[in-house]
Wavefront OBJ file of the C-alpha trace (Angstrom):
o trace
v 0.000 0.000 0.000
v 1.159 3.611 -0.642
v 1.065 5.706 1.969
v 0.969 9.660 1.078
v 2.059 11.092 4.137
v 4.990 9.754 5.758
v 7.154 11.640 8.575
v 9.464 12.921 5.762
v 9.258 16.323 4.143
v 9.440 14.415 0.461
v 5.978 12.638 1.325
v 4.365 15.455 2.292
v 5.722 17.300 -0.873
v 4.340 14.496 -2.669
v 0.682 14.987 -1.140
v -0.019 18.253 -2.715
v -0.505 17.161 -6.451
v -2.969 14.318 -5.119
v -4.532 17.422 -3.425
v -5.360 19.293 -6.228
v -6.175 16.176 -8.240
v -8.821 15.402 -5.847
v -9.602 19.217 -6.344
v -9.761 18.772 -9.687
v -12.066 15.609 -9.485
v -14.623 17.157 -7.031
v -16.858 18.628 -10.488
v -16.697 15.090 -11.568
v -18.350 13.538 -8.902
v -21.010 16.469 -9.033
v -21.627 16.105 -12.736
v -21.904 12.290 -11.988
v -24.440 12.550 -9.625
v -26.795 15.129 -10.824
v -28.125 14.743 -13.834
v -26.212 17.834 -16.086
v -26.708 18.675 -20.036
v -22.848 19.167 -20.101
v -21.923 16.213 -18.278
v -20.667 14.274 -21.076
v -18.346 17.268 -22.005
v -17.158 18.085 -18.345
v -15.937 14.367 -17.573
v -13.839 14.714 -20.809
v -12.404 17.845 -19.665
v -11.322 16.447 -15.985
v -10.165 13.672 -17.758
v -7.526 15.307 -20.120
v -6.421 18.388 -17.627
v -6.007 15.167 -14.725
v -4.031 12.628 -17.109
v -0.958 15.237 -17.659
v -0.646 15.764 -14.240
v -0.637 11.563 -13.614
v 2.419 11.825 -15.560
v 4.297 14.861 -14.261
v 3.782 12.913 -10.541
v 5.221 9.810 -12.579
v 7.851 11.577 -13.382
v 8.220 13.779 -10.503
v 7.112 10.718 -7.851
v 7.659 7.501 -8.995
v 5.320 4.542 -10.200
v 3.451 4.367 -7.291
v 1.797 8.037 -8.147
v 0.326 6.414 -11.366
v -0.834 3.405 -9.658
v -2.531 5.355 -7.321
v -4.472 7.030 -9.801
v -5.072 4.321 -12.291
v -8.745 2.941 -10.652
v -10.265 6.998 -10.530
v -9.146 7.666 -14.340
v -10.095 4.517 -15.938
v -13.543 5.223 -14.274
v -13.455 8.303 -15.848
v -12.696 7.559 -18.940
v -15.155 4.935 -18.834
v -17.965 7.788 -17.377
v -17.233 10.018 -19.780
v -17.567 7.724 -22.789
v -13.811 7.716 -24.035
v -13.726 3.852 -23.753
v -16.330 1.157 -24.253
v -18.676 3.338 -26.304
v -20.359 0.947 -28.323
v -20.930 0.921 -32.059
v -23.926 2.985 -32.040
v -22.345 6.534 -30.257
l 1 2 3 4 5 6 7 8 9 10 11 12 13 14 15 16 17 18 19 20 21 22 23 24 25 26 27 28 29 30 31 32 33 34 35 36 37 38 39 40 41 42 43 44 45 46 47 48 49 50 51 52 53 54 55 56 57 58 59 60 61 62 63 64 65 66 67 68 69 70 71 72 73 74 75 76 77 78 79 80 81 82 83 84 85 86 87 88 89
């Protein structure tokens, strides 16, 4: 398991992207909820600003930052239609 906060000052350096990622994810869970025209569109948008920043906290962080993150954008993708669409959308 990966924990986020650890004694360390790296750890807790490390905890402020997955802050503002789980900033960034709060419309998502609004639009998912309540029934929006836009919702479609919004879930795409949280999906491509989020998926850069999985990869700068690769880079920055490790492996473990993108497995951390892997379950919450594949459900968004999968939310917003990106993947497993079907032939007639």
């Amino acid at each position: 398991m990966y924990l986020v906060v650890l004694p360390g000052d790296s750890s807790r350096l490390a905890a402020i992207p997955l802050f503002f990622i789980g900033l960034l994810w709060v419309p998502a869970v609004w639009v998912s909820v309540r029934a929006t025209p836009i919702r479609r569109r919004t879930l795409r948008t949280i999906l491509a600003v989020s998926l850069p920043l999985v990869v700068a906290g690769v880079v920055l962080y490790g492996p473990q930052f993108a497995t951390l993150l892997l379950i919450p954008s594949t459900l968004l993708a999968i939310a917003s239609g990106l993947v497993f669409q079907g032939r007639n959308r």
